[in-house]
GUMIMAR-307185 format. One record per atom (N, C-alpha, C, O): y, z, x; atom name; residue number from 1. Coordinates in Angstrom, 2 decimals, m for minus. Last residue first. Layout:
residues N
- v,w,u,site,pos
- Y,Z,X,CA,NUM
...
end
This chain:
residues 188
- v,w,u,site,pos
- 97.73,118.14,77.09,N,188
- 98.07,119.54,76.38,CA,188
- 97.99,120.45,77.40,C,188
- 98.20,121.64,77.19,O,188
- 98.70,114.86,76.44,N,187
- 98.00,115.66,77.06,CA,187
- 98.64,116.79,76.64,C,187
- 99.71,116.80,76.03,O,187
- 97.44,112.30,74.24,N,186
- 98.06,113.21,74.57,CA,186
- 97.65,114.49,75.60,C,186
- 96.54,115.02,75.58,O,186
- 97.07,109.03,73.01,N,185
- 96.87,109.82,74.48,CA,185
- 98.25,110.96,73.72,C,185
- 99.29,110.75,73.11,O,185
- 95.51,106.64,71.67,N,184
- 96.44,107.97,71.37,CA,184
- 95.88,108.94,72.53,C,184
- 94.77,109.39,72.82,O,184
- 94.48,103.89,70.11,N,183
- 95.21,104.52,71.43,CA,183
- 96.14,105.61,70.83,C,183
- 97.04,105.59,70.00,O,183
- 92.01,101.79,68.60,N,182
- 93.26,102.88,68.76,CA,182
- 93.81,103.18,69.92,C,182
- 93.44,102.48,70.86,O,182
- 89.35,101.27,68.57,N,181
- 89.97,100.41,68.85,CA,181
- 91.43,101.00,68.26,C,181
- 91.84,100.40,67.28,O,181
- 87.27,103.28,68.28,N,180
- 87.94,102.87,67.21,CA,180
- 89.03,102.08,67.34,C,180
- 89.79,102.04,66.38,O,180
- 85.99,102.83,70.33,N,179
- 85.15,102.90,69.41,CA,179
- 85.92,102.86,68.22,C,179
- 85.41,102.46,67.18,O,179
- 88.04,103.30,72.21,N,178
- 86.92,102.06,72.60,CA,178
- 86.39,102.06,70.99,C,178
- 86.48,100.94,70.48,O,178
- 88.68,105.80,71.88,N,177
- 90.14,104.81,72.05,CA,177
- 88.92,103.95,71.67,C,177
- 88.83,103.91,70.45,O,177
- 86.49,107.43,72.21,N,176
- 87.28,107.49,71.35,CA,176
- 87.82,106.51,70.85,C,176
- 87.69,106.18,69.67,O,176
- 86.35,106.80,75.09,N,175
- 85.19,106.40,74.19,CA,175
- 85.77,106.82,72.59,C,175
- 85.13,106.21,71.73,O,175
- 88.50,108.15,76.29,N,174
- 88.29,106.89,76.52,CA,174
- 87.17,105.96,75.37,C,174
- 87.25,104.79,75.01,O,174
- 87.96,110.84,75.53,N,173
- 89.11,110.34,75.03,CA,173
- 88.59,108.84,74.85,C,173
- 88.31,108.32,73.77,O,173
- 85.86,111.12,77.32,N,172
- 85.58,111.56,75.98,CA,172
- 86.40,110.45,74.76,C,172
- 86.03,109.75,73.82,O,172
- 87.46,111.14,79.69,N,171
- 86.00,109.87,79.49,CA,171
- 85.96,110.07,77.85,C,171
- 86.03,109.05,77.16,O,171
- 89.14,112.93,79.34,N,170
- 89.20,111.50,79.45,CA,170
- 88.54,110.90,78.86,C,170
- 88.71,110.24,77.83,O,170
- 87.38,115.03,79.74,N,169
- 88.22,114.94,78.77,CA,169
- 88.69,113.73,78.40,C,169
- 88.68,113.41,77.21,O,169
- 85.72,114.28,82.10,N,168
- 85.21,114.83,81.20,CA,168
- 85.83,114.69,79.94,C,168
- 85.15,114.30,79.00,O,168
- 85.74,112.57,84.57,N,167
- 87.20,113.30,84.12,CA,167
- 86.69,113.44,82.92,C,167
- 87.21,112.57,82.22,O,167
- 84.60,111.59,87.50,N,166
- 84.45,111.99,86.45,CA,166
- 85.50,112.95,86.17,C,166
- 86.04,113.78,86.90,O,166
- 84.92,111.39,90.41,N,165
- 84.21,110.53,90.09,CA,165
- 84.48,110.42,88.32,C,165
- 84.55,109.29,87.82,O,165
- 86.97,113.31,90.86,N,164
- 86.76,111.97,92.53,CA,164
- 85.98,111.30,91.28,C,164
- 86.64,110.30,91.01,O,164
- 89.74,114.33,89.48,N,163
- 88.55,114.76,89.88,CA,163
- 87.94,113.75,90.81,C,163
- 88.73,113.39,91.69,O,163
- 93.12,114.59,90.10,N,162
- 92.13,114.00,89.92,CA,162
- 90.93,114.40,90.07,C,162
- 90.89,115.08,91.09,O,162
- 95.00,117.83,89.62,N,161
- 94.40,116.41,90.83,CA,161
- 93.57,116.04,89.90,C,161
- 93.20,116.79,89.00,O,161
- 97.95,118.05,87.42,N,160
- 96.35,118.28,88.13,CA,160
- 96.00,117.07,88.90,C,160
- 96.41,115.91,88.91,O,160
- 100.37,117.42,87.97,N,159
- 100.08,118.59,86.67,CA,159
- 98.77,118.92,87.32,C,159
- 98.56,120.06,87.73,O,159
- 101.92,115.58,90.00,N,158
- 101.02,116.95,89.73,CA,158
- 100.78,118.09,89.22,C,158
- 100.87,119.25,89.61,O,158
- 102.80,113.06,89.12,N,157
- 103.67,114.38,88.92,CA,157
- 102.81,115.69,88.55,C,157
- 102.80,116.45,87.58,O,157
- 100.51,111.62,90.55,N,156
- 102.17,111.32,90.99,CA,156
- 103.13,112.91,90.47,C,156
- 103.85,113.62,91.18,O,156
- 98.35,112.37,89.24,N,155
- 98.43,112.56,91.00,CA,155
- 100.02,112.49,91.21,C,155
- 100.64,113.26,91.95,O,155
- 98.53,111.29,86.76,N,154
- 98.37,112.69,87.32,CA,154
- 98.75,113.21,88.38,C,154
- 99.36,114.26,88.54,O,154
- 98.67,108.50,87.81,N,153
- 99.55,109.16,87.20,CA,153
- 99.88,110.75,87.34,C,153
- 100.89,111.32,87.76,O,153
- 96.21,108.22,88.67,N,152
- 97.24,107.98,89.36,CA,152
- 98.05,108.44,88.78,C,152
- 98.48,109.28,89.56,O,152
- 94.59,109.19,86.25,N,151
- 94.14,109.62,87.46,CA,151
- 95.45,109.39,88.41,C,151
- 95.82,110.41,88.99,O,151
- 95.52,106.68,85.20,N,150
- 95.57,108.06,84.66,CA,150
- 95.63,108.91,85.69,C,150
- 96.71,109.39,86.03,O,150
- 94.07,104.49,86.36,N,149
- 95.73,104.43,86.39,CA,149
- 95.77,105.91,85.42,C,149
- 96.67,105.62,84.65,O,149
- 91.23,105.51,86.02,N,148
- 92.17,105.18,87.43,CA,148
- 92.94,105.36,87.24,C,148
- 93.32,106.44,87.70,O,148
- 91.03,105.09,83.35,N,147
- 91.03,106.40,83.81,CA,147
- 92.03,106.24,85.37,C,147
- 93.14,106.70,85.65,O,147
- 91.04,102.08,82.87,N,146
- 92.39,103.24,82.52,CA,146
- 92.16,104.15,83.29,C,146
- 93.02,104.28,84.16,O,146
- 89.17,101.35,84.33,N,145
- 90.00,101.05,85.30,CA,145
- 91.23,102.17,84.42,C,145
- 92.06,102.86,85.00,O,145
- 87.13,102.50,82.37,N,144
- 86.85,103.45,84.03,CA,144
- 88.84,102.76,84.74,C,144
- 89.59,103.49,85.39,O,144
- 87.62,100.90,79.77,N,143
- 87.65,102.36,80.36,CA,143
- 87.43,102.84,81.69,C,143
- 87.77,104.02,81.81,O,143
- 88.96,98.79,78.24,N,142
- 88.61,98.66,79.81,CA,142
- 88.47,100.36,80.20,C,142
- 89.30,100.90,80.92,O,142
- 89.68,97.78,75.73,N,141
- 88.27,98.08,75.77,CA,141
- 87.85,98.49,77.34,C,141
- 86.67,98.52,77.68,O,141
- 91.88,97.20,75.75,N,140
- 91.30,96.21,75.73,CA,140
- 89.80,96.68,75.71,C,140
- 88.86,95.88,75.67,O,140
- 93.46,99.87,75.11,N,139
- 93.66,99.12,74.29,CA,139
- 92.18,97.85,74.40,C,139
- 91.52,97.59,73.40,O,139
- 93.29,100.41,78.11,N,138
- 92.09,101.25,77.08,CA,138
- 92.45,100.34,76.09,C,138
- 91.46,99.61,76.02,O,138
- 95.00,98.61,79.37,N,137
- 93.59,98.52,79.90,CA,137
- 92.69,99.34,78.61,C,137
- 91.60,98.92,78.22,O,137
- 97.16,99.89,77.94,N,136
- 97.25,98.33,78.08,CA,136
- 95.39,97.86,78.29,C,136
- 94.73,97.07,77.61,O,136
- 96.91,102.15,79.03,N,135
- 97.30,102.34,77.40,CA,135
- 96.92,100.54,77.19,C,135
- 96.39,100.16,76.14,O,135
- 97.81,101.81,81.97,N,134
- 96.47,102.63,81.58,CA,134
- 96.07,102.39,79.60,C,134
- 94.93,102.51,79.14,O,134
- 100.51,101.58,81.66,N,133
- 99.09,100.18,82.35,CA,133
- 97.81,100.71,81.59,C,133
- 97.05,100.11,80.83,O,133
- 101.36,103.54,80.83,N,132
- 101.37,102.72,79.86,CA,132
- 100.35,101.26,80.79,C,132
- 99.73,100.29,80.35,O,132
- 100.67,104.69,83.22,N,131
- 100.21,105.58,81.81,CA,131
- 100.79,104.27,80.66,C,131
- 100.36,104.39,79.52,O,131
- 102.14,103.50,85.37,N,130
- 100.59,103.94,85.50,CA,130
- 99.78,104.43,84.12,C,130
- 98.55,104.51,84.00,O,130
- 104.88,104.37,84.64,N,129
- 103.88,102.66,84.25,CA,129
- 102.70,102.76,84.51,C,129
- 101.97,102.04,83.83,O,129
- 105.02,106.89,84.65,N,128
- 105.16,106.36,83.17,CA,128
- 104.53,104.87,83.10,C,128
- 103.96,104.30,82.17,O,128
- 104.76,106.93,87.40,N,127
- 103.75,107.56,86.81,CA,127
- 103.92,107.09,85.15,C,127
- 102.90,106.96,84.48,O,127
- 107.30,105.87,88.16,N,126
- 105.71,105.15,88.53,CA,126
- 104.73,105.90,87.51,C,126
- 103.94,105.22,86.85,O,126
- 108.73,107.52,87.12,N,125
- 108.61,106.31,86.63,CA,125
- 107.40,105.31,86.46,C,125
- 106.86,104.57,85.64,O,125
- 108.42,109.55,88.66,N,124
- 108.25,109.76,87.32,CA,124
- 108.18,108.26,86.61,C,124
- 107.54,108.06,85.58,O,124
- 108.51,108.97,91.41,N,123
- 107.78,109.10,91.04,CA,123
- 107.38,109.50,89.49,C,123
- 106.22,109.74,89.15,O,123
- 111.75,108.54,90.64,N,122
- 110.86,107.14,91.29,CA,122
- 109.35,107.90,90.99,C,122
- 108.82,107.26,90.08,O,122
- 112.21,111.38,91.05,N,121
- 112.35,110.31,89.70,CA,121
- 111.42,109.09,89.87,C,121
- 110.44,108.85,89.17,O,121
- 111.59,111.81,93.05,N,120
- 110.93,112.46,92.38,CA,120
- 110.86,111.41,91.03,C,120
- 109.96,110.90,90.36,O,120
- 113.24,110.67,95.29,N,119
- 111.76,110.01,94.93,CA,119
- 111.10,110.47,93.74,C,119
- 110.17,109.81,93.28,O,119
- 115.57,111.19,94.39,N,118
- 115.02,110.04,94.46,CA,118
- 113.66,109.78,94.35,C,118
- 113.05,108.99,93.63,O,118
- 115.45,113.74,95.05,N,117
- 116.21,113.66,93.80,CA,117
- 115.40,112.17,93.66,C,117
- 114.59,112.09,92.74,O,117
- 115.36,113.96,98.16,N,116
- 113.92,114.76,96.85,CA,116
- 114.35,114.42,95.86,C,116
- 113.49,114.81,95.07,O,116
- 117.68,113.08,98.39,N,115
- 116.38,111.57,98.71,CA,115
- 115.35,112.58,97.94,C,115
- 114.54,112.08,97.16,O,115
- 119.44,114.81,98.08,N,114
- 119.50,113.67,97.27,CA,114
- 118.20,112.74,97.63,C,114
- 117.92,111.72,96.99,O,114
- 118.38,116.57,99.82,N,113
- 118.33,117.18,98.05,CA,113
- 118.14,115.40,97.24,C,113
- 117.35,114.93,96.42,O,113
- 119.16,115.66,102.64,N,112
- 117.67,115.79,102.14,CA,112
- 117.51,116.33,100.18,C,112
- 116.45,116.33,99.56,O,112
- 122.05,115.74,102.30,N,111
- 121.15,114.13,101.97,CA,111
- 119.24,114.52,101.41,C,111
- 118.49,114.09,100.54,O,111
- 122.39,118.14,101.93,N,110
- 122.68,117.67,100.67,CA,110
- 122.08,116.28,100.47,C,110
- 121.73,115.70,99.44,O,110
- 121.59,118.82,104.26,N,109
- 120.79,119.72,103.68,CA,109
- 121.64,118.87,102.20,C,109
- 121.13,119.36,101.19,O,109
- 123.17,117.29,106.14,N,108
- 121.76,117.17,106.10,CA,108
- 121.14,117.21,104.56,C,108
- 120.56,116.35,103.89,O,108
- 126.14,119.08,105.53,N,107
- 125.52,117.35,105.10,CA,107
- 123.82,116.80,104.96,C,107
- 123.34,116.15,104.03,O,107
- 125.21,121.16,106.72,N,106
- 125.22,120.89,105.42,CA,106
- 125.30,119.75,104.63,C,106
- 124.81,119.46,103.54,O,106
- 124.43,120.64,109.65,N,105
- 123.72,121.36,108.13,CA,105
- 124.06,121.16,106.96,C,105
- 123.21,120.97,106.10,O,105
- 127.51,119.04,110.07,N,104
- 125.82,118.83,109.74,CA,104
- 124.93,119.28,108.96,C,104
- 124.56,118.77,107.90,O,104
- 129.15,121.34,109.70,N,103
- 129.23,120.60,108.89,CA,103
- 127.79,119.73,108.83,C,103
- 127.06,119.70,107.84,O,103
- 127.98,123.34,111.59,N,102
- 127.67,123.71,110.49,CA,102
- 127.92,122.40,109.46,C,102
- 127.15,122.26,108.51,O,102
- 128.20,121.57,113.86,N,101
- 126.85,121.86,113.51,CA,101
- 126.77,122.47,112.16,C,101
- 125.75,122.29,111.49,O,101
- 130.08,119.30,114.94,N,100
- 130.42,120.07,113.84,CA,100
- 128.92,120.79,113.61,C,100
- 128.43,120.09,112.73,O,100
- 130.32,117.80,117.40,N,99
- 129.82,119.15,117.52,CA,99
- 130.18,120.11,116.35,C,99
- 130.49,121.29,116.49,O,99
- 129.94,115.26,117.03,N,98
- 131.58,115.22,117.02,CA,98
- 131.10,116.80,117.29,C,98
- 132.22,117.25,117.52,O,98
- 127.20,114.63,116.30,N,97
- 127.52,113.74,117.26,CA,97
- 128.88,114.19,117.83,C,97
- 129.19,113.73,118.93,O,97
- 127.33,115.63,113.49,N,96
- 126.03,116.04,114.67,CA,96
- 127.31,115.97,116.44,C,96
- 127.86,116.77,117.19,O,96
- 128.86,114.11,112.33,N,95
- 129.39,115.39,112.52,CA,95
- 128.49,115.87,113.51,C,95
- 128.96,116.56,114.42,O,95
- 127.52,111.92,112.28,N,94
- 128.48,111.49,112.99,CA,94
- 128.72,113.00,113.06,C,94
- 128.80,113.27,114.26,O,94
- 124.69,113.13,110.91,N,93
- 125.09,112.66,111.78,CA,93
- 126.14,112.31,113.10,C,93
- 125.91,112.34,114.30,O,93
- 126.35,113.30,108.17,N,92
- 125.50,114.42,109.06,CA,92
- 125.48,113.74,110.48,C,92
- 126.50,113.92,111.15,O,92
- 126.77,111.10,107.24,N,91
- 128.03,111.75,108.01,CA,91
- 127.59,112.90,109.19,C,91
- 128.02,113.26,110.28,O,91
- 124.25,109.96,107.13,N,90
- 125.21,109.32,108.45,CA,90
- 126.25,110.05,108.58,C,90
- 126.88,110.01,109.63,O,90
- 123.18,111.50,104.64,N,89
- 122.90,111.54,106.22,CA,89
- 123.43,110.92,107.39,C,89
- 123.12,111.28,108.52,O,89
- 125.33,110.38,103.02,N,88
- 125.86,111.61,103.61,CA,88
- 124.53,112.03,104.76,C,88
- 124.81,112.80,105.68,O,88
- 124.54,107.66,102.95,N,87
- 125.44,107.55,103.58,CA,87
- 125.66,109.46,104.42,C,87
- 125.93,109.79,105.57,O,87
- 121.75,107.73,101.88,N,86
- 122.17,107.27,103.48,CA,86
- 123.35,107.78,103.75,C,86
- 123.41,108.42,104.80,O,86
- 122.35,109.06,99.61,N,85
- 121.64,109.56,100.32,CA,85
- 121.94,109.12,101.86,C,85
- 122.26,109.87,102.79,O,85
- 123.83,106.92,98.58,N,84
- 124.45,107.92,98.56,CA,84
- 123.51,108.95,99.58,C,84
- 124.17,109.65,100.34,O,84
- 122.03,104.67,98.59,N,83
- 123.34,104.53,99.56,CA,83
- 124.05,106.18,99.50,C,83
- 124.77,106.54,100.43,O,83
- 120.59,105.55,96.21,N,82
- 119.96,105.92,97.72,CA,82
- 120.90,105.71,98.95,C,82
- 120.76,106.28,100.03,O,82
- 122.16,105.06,94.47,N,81
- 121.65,106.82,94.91,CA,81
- 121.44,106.45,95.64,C,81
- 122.21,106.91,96.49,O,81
- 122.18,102.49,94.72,N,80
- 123.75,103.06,94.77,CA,80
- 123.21,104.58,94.94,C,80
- 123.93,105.32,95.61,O,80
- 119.98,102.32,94.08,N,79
- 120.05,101.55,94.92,CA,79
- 121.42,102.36,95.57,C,79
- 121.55,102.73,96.74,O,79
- 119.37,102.86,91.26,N,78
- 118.54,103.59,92.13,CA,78
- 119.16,103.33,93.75,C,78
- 118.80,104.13,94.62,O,78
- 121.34,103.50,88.64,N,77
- 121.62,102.29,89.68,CA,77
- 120.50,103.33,91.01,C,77
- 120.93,104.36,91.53,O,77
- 122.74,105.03,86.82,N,76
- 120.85,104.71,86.54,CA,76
- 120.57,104.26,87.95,C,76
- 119.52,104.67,88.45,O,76
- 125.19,104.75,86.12,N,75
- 124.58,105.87,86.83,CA,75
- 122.98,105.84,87.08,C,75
- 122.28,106.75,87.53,O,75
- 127.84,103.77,86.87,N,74
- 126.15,102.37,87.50,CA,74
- 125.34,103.85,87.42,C,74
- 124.84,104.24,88.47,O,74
- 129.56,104.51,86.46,N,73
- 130.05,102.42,85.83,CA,73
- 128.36,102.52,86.05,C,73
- 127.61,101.65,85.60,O,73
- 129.59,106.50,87.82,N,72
- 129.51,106.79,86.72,CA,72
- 129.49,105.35,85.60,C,72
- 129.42,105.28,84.37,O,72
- 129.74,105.35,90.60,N,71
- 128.42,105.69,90.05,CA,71
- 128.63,106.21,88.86,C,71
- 127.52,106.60,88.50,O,71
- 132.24,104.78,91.48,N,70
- 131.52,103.39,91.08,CA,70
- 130.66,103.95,90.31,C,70
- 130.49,103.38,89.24,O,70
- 133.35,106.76,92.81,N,69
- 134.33,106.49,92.09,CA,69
- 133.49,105.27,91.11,C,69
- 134.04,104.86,90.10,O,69
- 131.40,107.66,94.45,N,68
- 132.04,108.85,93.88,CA,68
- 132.25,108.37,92.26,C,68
- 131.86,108.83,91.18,O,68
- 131.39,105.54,96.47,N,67
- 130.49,105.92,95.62,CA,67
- 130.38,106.47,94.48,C,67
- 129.61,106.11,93.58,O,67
- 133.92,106.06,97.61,N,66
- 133.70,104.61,96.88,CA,66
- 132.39,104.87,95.89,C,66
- 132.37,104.48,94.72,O,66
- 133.07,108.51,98.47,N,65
- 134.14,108.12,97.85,CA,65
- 134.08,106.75,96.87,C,65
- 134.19,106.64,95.65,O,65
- 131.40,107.33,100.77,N,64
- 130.79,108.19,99.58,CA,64
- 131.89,108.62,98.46,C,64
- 131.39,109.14,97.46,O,64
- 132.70,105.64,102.38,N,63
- 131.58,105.46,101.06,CA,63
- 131.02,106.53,100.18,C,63
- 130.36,106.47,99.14,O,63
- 134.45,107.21,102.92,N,62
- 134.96,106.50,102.77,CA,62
- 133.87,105.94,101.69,C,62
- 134.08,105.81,100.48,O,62
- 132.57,109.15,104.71,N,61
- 133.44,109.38,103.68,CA,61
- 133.85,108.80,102.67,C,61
- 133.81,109.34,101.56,O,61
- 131.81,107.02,106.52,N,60
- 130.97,107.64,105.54,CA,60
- 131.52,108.37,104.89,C,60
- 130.78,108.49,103.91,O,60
- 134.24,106.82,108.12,N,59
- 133.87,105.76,107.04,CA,59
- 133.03,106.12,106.21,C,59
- 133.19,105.71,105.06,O,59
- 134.88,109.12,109.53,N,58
- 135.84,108.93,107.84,CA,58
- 135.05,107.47,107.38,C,58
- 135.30,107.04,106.25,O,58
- 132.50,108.87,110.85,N,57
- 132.38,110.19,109.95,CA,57
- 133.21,109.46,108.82,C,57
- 132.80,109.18,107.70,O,57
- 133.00,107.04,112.21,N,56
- 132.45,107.00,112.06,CA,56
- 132.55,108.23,110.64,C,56
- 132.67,107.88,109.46,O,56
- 135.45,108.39,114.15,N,55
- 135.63,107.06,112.96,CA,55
- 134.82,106.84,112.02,C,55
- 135.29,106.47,110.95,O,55
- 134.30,110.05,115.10,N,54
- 135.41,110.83,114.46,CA,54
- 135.51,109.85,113.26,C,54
- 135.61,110.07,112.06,O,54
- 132.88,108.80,117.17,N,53
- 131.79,109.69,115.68,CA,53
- 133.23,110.45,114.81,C,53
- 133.06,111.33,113.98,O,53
- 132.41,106.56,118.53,N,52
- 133.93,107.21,118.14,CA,52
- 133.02,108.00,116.60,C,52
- 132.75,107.65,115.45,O,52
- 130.23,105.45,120.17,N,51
- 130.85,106.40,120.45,CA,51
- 132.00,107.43,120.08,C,51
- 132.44,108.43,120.65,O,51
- 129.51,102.93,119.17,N,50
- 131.08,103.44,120.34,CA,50
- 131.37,104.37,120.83,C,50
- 132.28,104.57,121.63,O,50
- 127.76,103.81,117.53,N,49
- 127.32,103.38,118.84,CA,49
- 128.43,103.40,119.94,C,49
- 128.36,103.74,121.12,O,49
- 129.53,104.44,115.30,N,48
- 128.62,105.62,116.19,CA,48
- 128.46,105.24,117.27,C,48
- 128.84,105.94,118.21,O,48
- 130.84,101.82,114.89,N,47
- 131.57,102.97,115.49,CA,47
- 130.69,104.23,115.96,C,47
- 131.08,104.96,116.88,O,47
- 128.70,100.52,113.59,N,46
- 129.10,99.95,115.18,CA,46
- 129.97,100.96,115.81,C,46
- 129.98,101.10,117.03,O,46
- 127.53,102.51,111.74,N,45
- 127.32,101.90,112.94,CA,45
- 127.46,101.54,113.95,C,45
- 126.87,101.81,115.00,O,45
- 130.06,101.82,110.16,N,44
- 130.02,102.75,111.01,CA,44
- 128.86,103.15,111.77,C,44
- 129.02,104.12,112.51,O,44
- 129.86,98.92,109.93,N,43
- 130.92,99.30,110.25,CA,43
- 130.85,100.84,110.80,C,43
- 131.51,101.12,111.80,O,43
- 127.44,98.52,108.26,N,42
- 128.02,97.88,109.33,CA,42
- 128.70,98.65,110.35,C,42
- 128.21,98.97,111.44,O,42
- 128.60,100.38,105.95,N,41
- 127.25,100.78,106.57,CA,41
- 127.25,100.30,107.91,C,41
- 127.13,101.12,108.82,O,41
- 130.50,98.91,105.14,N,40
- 131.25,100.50,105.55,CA,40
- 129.91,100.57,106.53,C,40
- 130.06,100.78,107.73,O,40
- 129.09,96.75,104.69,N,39
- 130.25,96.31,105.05,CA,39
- 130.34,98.14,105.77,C,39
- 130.21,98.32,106.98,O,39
- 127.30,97.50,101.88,N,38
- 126.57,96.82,102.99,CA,38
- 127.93,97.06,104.36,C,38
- 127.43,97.80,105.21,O,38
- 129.43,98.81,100.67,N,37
- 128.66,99.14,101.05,CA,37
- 127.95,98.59,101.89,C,37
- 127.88,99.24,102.93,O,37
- 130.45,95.92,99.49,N,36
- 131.64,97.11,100.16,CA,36
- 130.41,97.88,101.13,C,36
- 130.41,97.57,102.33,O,36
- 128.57,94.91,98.05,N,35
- 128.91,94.39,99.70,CA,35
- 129.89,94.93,100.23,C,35
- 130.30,94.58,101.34,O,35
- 127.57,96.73,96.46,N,34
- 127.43,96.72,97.62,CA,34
- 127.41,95.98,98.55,C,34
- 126.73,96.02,99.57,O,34
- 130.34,96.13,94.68,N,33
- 129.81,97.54,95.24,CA,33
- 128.97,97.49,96.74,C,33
- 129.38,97.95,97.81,O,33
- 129.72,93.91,94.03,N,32
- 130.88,93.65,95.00,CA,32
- 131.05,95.16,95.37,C,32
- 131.83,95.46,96.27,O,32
- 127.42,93.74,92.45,N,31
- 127.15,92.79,93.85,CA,31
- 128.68,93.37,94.50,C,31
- 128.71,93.20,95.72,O,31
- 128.68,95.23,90.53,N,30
- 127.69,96.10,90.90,CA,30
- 127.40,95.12,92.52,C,30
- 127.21,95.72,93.58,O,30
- 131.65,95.07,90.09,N,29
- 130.63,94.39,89.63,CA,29
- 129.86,94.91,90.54,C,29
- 130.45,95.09,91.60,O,29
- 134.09,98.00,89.13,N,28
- 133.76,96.68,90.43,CA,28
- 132.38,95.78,90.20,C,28
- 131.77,96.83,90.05,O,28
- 136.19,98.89,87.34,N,27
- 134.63,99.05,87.45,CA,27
- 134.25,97.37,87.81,C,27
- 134.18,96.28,87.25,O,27
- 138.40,101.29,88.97,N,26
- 138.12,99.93,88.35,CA,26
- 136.86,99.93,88.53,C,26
- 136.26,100.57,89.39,O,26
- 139.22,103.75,89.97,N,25
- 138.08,103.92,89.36,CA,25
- 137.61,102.67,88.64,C,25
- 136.66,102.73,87.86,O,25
- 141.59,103.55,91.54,N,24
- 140.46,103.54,92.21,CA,24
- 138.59,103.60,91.41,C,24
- 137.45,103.54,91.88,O,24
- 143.32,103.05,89.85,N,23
- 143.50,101.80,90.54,CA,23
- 141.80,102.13,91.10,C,23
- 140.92,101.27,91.11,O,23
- 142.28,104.98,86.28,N,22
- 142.92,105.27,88.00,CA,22
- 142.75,103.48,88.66,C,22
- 142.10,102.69,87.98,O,22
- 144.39,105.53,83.88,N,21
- 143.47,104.64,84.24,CA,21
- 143.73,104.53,85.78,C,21
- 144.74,104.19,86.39,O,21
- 143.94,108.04,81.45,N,20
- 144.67,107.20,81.91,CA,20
- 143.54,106.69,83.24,C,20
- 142.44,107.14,83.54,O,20
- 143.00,107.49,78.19,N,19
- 142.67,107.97,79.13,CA,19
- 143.35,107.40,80.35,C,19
- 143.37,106.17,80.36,O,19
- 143.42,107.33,74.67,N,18
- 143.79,106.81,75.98,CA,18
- 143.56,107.59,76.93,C,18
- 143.93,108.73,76.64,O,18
- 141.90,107.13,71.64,N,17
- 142.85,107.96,72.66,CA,17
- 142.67,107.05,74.04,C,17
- 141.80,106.21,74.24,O,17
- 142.43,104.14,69.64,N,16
- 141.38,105.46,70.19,CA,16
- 142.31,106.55,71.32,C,16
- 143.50,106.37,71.55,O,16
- 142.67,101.11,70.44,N,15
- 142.95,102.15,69.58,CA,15
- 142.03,103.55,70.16,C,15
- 141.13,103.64,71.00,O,15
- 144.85,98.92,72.57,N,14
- 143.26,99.78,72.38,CA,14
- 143.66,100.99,71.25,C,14
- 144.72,101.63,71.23,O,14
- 145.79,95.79,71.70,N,13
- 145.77,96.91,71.99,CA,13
- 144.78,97.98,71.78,C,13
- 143.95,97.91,70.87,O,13
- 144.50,92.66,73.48,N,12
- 144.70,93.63,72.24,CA,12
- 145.11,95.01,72.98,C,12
- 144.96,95.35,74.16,O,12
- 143.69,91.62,76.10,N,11
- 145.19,91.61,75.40,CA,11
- 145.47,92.81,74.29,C,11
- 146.39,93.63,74.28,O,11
- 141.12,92.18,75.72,N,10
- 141.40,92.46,76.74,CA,10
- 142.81,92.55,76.70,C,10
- 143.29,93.54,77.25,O,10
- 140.32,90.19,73.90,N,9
- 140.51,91.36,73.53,CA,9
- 140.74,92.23,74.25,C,9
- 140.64,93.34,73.73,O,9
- 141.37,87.35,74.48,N,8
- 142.59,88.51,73.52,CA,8
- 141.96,89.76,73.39,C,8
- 142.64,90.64,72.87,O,8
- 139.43,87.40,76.46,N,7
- 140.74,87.47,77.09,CA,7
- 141.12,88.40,75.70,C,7
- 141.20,89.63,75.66,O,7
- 137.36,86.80,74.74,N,6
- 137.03,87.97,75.88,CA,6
- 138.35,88.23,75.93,C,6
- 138.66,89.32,75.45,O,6
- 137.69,85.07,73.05,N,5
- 137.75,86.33,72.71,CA,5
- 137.86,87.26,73.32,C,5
- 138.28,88.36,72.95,O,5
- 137.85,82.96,75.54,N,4
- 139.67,82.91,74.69,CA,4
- 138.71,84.31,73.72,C,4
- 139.70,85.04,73.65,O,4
- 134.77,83.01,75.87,N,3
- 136.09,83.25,76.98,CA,3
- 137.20,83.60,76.19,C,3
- 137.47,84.80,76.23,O,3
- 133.79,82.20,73.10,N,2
- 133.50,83.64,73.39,CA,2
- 134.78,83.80,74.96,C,2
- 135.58,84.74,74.96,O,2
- 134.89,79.47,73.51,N,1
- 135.26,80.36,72.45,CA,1
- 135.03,81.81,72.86,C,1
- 135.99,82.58,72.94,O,1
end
């Protein structure tokens, strides 16, 4: 039943405005993204090592195009950024390799933006589960191991370092949370 709805509504006509519809912007299932990707990555590889850095270059094109055209279907997709990162350091590369030096630089200088783009987030994340681990452990009555995952947190999107033994405001906090069996973290 839900199949024969899928289809007629895929039949139906669409109401709403219309946008027209590119062959290249079909939204490919995220496994058949990157086995295109796994596949171009292969592939220009084996053409650097040939020696043909001309070939090499249009395939990393070629993915970052494919990329171009997939990452608005997958924009969260950490995996599809970081292919985006590889890939325009492999054009850097193949342009290294073909004596484009300015095109290098600048390929470089857009892979190195996109991998600081990556981790930073990745480190915002970590730091949001370090602060809800931490919310999980004070909830139970566990104060020195919250502070830790606090302390880690801090450390990840360096508002402040950690102190080594004692965190004054914390600890305060922590005996707060414990004594009235609450949780309310804010920092200021």
């Amino acid at each position: 039943m839900v199949t024969r709805h899928a289809a007629s509504l895929r039949e139906a006509p669409r109401c709403g405005p219309r946008f027209p519809q590119h062959r290249s912007r079909r939204n490919s299932s995220a496994a058949d993204i990157l086995n295109k990707l796994d596949w171009l990555q292969a592939r220009y590889f084996a053409q650097l090592n040939g020696n043909d850095s001309t070939a090499a270059a249009a395939t990393a094109r070629k993915a970052l195009r494919l990329l171009d055209d997939q990452m608005p279907n997958y924009a969260h997709d950490q995996t599809l950024q970081l292919f985006r990162g590889f890939f325009l350091k492999n054009l850097a590369m193949a342009l290294r390799d073909s004596g484009d030096t300015s095109g290098f630089e600048a390929k470089l200088g857009l892979a190195a933006k996109a991998f600081e783009t990556i981790r930073h987030e990745a480190e915002l994340h970590l730091a949001n589960a370090y602060t809800g681990a931490a919310a999980i452990t004070m909830l139970r009555g566990e104060g020195p191991p919250s502070l830790d995952l606090i302390n880690r947190a801090l450390t990840l999107v360096s508002l402040c370092p950690p102190r080594p033994r004692r965190n004054p405001p914390v600890l305060r906090h922590l005996r707060f949370t414990v004594d009235r069996n609450s949780l309310r973290l804010s920092f200021s």
